[in-house]
C-alpha positions, -999 to +999 in steps of 0.1 A: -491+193-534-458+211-545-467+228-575-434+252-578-401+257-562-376+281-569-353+282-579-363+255-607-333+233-604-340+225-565-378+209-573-366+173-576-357+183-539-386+189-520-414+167-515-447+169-493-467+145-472-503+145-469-504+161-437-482+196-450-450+181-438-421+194-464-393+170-465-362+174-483-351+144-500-311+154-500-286+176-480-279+214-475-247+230-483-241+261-469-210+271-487-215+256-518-255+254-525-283+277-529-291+293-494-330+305-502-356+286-512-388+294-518-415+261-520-451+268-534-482+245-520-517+240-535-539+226-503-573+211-520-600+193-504-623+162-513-645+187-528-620+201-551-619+239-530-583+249-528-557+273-520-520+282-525-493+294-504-457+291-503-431+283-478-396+303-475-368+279-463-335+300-454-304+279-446-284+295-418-245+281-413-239+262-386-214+276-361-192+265-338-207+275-310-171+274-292-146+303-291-112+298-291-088+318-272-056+326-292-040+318-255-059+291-238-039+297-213-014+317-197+007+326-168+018+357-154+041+371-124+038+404-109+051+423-079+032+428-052+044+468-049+023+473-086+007+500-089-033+503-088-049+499-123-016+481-138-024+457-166-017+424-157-023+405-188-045+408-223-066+383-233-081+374-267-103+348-289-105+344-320-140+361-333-150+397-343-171+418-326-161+398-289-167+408-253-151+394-222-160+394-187-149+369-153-164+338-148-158+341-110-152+373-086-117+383-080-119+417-060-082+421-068-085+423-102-109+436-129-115+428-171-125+456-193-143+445-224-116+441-249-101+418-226-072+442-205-071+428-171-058+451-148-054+456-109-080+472-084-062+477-050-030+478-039-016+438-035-004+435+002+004+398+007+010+402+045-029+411+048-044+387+027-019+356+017-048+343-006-035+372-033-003+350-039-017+326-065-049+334-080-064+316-113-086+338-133-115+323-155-124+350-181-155+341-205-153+355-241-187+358-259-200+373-290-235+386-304-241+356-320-246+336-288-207+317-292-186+314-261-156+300-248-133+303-218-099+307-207-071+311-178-047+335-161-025+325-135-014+352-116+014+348-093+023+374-071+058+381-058+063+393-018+088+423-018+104+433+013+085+458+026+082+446+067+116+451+089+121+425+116+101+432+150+119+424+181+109+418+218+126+434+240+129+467+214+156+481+240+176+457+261+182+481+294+200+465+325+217+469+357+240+440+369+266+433+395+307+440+382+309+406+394+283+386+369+306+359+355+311+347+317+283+332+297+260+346+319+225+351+301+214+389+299+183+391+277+175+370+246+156+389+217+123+372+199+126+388+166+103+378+133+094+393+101+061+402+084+069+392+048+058+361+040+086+348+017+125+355+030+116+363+065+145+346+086+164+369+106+200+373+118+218+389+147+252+409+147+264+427+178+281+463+180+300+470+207+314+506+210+345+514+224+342+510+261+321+477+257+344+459+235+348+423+242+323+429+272+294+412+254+288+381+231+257+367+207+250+327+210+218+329+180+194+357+195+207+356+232+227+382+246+257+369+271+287+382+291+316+376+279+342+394+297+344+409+333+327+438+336+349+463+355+337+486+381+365+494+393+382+521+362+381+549+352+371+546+316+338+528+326+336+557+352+336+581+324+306+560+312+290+566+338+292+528+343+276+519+313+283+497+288+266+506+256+263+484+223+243+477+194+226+447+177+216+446+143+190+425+133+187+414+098+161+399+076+168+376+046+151+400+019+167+420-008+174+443+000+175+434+035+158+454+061+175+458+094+165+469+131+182+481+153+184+468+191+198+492+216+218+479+246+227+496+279+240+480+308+246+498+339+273+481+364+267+486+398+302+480+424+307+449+449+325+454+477+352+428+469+387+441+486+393+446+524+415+478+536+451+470+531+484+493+538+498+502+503+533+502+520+552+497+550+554+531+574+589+545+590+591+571+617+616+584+641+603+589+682+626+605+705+629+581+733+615+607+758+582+617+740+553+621+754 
C-alpha cells in the first residue's frame, strides 16, 4: 500500500496494485507540474510482517529527438583553381553544444566540428570529372543523443587551364611549284582538355613572302595560289614559304597554340630553251 507521497498534494495521484505495480492515475507536465516525486510503500504479508520503502519517480522532458538545420539545404559554386583548405560552406543546426561530421566519404572535401567545410586537394576536373557536382550529407548531433541531417551542393566551375593540342604540332613540307589550287596540304586534329568551353578555332598567318600562298577550309590547310619557283624573293627564302596558324580554344581567357608552317618548293622543269631575240651579223662574202 501507498502510505505517503510527496509532495502531499500529488497523493490522490498515485495508486498501487497488488503485485507492486505503481500507476499514475493522471498526466505529467513537464513544464508546468512538479518534476520529482517521491512515493512511499508498506509491503505486508498474510501474517502481518512488513516493510517500507519508497520509490523516486523523476520526470525527464521529452525531446525532439530531430535537429533542425538553420539551412536544410544549400547550394554552393566554387572554382576549380581554389586553393587547398578553402572553406567551401558553413553549416549549422539549431542546438547547443552540436558536433558535425559527413554522412558519406567525399575525399575532396572535409567537416571540422563546428561545421566549416573546407577543401582537401587541389580540384582538377580534367582528372576526375566526378568533382563537378558533388552533394554533401553532413550529420549534426549533440550529447543528448538528437540528430538531424542536411545538404551541400557543390558545384564546381572548369577554368581554362588546358591549351588546345594539335596533331601534326609542326606542319613541315616539300611540294612541287606546280601543285595547283585547293590542293590539300595537311589538316590539323586539334582538341582541348577542359571539359567545359573546349571548341577550337583556326586562323592562318601568313608572313610576307607567303601571302595569299595558303588558305584554311575549318582545320585543313590548302593552296591557294601558285607557288612560284621561279623568283627571286622566294629564292631569298630559300624556297620556303613560312606561315603561322593560331589555334584557339573557346575559354576565357582563351588559350591559343601555335602551329608552325614551312613549305619548301622544289622547281619543275616547265619551259624549253628559247632565243630571247633575233641575232644580226655582218660576213664578208669571202670568209673562211
Amino acid at each position: 500500500m501507498i502510505h505517503q507521497v510527496w509532495p502531499a498534494s500529488a497523493r490522490p495521484q498515485f495508486m498501487i496494485d497488488g503485485i507492486g505495480t505503481i500507476y499514475s492515475n493522471q498526466g505529467f507536465g513537464y513544464q508546468s507540474s512538479n518534476k520529482d516525486f517521491i512515493v512511499n510503500v508498506t509491503v505486508s504479508d498474510e501474517q502481518g510482517a512488513s516493510c517500507r520503502g519508497k520509490v523516486r519517480i523523476e520526470i525527464l522532458p521529452v525531446l525532439d529527438h530531430t535537429l533542425n538545420f538553420t539551412v536544410p539545404s544549400q547550394s554552393v559554386t566554387i572554382s576549380e583553381d581554389i586553393q587547398v583548405g578553402s572553406v567551401v560552406a558553413i553549416v549549422k543546426a539549431l542546438g547547443s553544444d552540436l558536433r558535425y561530421e559527413f554522412v558519406g566519404n567525399y575525399p575532396a572535401y572535409r567537416i571540422s566540428q563546428d561545421g566549416i567545410i573546407r577543401t582537401t586537394c587541389e580540384l582538377d576536373l580534367e582528372t576526375n570529372g566526378d568533382q563537378q557536382w558533388s552533394i554533401l550529407m553532413i550529420r549534426a548531433f549533440s550529447t543528448t543523443h538528437r540528430s538531424g541531417t542536411g545538404t551541400v551542393n557543390v558545384t564546381v566551375l572548369d577554368i581554362n587551364d588546358n591549351p588546345p593540342t594539335c596533331t601534326p604540332s609542326v606542319i613541315v613540307l616539300c611540294i612541287p611549284e606546280t601543285t595547283t589550287m585547293y590542293t590539300e596540304l595537311a589538316t590539323l586534329s586539334c582538341s582541348d582538355a577542359d571539359i567545359t568551353n573546349n571548341s577550337v578555332s583556326y586562323q592562318l598567318e601568313p608572313n610576307a613572302v607567303s601571302q595569299f600562298k595558303f588558305r584554311l577550309q575549318g582545320s585543313q590547310l590548302q593552296v591557294n595560289n601558285t607557288l612560284d619557283y621561279d623568283n627571286a624573293e622566294i629564292a631569298h627564302s630559300n624556297f620556303q614559304y613560312k606561315a603561322t596558324i593560331f589555334v584557339i580554344d573557346g575559354g576565357l581567357p582563351p588559350l591559343t597554340t601555335v602551329v608552325q608552317v614551312l613549305v619548301t618548293v622544289t622547281p619543275v622543269n616547265e619551259f624549253i630553251p628559247g632565243f630571247q631575240q633575233p641575232v644580226q651579223f655582218l660576213v664578208n662574202e669571202d670568209a673562211g
